[in-house]
C-alpha atoms as one frame of an Amber mdcrd trajectory, in Angstrom:
protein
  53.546 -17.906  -1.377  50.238 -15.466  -1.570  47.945 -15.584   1.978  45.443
 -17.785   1.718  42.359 -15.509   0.721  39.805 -15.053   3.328  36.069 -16.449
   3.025  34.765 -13.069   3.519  36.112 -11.763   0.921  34.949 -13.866  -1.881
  31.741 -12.708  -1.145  31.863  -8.751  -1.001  31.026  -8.383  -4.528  27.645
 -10.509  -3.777  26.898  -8.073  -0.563  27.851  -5.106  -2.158  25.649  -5.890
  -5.228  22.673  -6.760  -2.748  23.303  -3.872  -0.707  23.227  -1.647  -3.897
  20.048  -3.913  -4.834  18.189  -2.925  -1.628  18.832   0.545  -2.076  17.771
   0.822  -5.577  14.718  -0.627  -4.612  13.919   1.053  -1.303  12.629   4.028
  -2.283  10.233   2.456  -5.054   8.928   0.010  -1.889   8.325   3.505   0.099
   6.301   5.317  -2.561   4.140   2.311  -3.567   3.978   1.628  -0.048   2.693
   4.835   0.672   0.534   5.301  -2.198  -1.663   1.611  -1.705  -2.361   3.045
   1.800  -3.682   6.526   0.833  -5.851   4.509  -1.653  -7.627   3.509   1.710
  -9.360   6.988   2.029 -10.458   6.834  -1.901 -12.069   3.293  -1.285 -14.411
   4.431   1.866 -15.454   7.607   0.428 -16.211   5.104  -2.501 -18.232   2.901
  -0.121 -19.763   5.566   1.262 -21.660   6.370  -2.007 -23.264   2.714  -2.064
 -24.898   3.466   1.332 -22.853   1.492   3.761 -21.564   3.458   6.962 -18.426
   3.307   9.382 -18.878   0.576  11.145 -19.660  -2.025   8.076 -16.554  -0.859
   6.127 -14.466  -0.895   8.809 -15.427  -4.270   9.791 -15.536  -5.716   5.842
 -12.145  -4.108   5.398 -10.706  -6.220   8.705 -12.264  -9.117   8.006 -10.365
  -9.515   4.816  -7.253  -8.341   6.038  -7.625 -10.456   9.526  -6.411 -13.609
   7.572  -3.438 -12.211   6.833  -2.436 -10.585   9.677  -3.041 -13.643  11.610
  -0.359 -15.269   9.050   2.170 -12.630   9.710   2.222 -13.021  13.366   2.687
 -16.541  13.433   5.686 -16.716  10.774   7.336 -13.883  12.402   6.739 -15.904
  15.777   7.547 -19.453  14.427  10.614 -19.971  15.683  10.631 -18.162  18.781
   9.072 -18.759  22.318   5.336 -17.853  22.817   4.387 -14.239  23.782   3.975
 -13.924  27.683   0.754 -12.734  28.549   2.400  -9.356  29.607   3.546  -8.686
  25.879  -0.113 -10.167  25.069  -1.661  -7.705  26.520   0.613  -4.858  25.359
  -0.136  -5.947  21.825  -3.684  -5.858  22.355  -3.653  -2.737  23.684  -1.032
  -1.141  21.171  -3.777  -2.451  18.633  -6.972  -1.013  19.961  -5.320   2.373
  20.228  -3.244   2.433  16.874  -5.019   0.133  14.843  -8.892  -0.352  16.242
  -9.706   3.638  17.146  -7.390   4.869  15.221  -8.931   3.341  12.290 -12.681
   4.090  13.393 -12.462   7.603  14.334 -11.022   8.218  10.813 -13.719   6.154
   9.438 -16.076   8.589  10.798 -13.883  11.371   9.646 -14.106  10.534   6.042
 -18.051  10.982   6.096 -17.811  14.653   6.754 -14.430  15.964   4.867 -13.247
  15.266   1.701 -10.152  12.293   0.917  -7.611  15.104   0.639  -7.977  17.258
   3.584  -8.244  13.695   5.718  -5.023  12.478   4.257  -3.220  15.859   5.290
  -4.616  15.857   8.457  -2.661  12.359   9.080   0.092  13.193   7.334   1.178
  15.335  10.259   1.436  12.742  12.671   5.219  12.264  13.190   4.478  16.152
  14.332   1.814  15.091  16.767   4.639  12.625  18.084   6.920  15.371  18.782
   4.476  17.673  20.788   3.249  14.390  22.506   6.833  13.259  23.669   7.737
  17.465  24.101   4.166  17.437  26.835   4.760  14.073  28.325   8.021  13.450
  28.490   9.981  17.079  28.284  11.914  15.967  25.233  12.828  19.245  23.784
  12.444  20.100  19.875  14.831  21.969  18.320  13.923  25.362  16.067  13.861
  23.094  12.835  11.158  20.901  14.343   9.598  23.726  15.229   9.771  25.756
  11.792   8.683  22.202  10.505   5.648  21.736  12.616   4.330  25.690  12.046
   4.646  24.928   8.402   2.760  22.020   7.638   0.061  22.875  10.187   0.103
  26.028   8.317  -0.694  24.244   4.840  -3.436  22.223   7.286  -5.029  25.384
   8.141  -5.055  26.723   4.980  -7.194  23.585   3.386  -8.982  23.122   6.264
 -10.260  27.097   6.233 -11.548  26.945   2.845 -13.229  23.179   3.470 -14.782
  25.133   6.453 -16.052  27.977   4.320 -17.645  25.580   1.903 -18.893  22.838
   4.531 -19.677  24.326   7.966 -20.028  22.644  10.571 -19.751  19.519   9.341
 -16.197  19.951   8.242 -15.209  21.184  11.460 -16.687  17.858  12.529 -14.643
  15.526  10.464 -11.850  17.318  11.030 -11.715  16.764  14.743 -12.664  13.270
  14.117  -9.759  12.760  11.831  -7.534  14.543  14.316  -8.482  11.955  17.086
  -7.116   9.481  14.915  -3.875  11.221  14.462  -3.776  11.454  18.326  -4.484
   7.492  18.769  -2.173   6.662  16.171   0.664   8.922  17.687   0.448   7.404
  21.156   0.451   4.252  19.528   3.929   4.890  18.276   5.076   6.949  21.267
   4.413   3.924  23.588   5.180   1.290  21.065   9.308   1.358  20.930   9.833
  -0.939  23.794   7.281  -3.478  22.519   8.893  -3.567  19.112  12.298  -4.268
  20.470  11.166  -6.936  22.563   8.730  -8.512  20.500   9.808  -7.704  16.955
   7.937  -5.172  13.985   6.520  -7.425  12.054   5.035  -9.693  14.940   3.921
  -6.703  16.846   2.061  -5.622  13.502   0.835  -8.841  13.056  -0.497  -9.445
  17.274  -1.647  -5.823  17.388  -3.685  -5.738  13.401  -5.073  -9.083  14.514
  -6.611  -7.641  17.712  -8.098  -4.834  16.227  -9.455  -7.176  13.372 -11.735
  -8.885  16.089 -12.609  -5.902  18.064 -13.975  -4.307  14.526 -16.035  -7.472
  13.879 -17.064  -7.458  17.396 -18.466  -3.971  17.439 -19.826  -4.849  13.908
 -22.038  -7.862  15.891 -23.160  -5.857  18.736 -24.096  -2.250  16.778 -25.617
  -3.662  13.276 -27.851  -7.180  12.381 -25.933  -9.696  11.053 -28.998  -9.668
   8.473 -28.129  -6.529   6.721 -24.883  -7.783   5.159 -27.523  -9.322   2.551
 -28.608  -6.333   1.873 -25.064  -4.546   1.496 -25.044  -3.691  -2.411 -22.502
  -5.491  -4.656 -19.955  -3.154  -5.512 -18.697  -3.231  -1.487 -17.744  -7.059
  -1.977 -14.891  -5.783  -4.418 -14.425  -2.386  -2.833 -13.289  -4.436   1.010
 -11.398  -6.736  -1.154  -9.218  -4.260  -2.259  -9.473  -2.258   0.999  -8.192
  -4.882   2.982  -5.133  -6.264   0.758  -4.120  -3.498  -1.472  -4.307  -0.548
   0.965  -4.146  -2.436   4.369  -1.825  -5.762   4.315   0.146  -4.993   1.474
   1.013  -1.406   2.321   2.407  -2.321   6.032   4.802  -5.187   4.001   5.874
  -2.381   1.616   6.964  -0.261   3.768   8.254  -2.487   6.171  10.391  -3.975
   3.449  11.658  -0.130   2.525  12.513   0.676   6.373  14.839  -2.263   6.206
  16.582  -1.560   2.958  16.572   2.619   3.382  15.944   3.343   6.859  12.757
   4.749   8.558  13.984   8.433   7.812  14.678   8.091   3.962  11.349   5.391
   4.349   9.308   9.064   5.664  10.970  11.011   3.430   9.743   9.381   0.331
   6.246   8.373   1.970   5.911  12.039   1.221   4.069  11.058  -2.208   1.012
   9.983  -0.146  -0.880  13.031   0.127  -0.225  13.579  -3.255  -1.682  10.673
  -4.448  -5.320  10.751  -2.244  -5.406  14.237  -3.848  -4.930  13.071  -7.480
  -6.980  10.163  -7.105  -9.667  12.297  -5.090  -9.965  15.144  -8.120  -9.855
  11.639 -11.111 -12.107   9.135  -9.026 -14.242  11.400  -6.364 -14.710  14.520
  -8.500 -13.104  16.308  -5.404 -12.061  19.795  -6.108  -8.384  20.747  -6.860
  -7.868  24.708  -5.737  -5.056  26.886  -4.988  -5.730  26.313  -1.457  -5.443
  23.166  -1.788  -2.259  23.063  -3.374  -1.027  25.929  -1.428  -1.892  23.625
   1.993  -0.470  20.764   0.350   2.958  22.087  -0.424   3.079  23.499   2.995
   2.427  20.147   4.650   5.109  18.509   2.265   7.553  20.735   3.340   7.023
  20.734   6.893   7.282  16.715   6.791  10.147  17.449   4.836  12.115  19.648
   7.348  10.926  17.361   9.952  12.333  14.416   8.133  15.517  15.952   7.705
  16.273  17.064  11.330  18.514  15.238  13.252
């Protein structure tokens, strides 16, 4: 008499095939992911050319996303106990520095450089992480990281010299702006690994987004009449509509989706299109210019991230 068959078995064809399913689609998830966020910088500098400034896009971009971030904290929450007000206030402050100022300051940013130079300037922030956790914490690099980091901030120096030639000082000041940002952003992920294992990814997201929704319309309120969103011209109705689903909520669920099927290294890895993409789009949609220093700095940047990806 054959041994009974076990009830695991009959279904490791169905996991294997869903396994092989998530996969498959993990790396499309990453790429789209990554290229609906880069979008973001394409969609202010259009903005910008209908006369509205940091503040108002910022705050029209959050107030469409706000809905849905508020949605995605309280499914991720619904069937677990209420945040304490310790993990509250963690979230809130996780989402003022990686979400709120991070957000802002490269706002400002995109007024004085062009899409693609902002876009590379971000791009390096899992290198920003590393020097952050090598200053604060002594957590040692090892020589890929640091071949990695001299590369791509090579590439960065390379675009950002001839943007400097051709803009002056006001290059120099977006720059620094957009580098700010990086900075926020990357002590928003240094300090944010015990939060998410306590609280969760997705609810974090949602908690943290939510906060910084409110503190954008709240600085909105206080720095600009309420009056002048009358005035606002047309085109920035359907410009924040697609700023704050296509290259804000639906960007953090694509990728979020791809870290769970591929991992957050292969996720990286393949986010690597980004850049790409705000360049293309910059040169077709903004009339930005595509040079050999620009791809030279580009390729540079890809391969650092790509090194740095690929450490251990």
């Amino acid at each position: 008499m054959s041994a009974p068959t076990k009830p695991t078995d009959r279904h490791q064809p169905v996991l294997a095939a869903d396994e092989a399913l998530g996969l498959s689609t993990g790396p499309w998830l990453a790429m789209l992911g990554a290229v609906a966020f880069s979008g973001k910088a394409i969609i202010v500098k259009l903005a910008y050319q209908h006369g509205a400034d940091a503040v108002t896009v910022i705050m029209l971009r959050m107030a469409v996303a706000l809905p849905f971030f508020l949605l995605m904290a309280w499914w991720a929450g619904r069937h677990l106990p209420a945040l304490g007000w310790r993990d509250r206030a963690i979230a809130a402050a996780l989402g003022f520095t990686g979400y709120y100022l991070s957000s802002y300051l490269d706002f400002l940013g995109l007024q004085y450089v062009t899409a693609s130079l902002e876009r590379l300037i971000l791009y390096l922030t899992p290198a920003v992480v590393l020097l952050l956790s090598w200053a604060l914490y002594g957590r040692r690099a090892s020589a890929r990281q640091w071949v990695s980091m001299a590369v791509g901030y090579g590439g960065l120096l390379l675009v950002f010299g001839h943007e400097l030639q051709l803009g002056g000082a006001r290059v120099a000041l977006g720059a620094g702006l957009v580098l700010a940002s990086t900075l926020s952003y990357a002590a928003y992920l240094l300090y944010s690994g015990e939060a998410v294992k306590r609280i969760g990814s997705l609810r974090l997201t949602g908690w943290a987004s939510s906060v910084a929704s409110l503190l954008c319309l709240a600085q909105f309120a206080l720095l600009r009449p309420i009056s002048g969103l009358a005035q606002l011209a047309p085109p920035l109705a359907w410009l924040s509509l697609i700023n704050g689903t296509v290259c804000t909520v639906l960007p953090v669920w694509l990728v979020m989706r791809a870290i769970e099927r591929i991992g957050p290294g292969r996720a990286a890895q393949y986010g690597m299109v980004g850049p790409v993409s705000t360049i293309l789009l910059g040169v077709l949609i903004l009339g930005e210019p595509f040079t050999a220093w620009v791809a030279a700095g580009s390729a540079c940047v890809l391969l650092g991230v790509m090194l740095l990806g690929r450490d251990r």
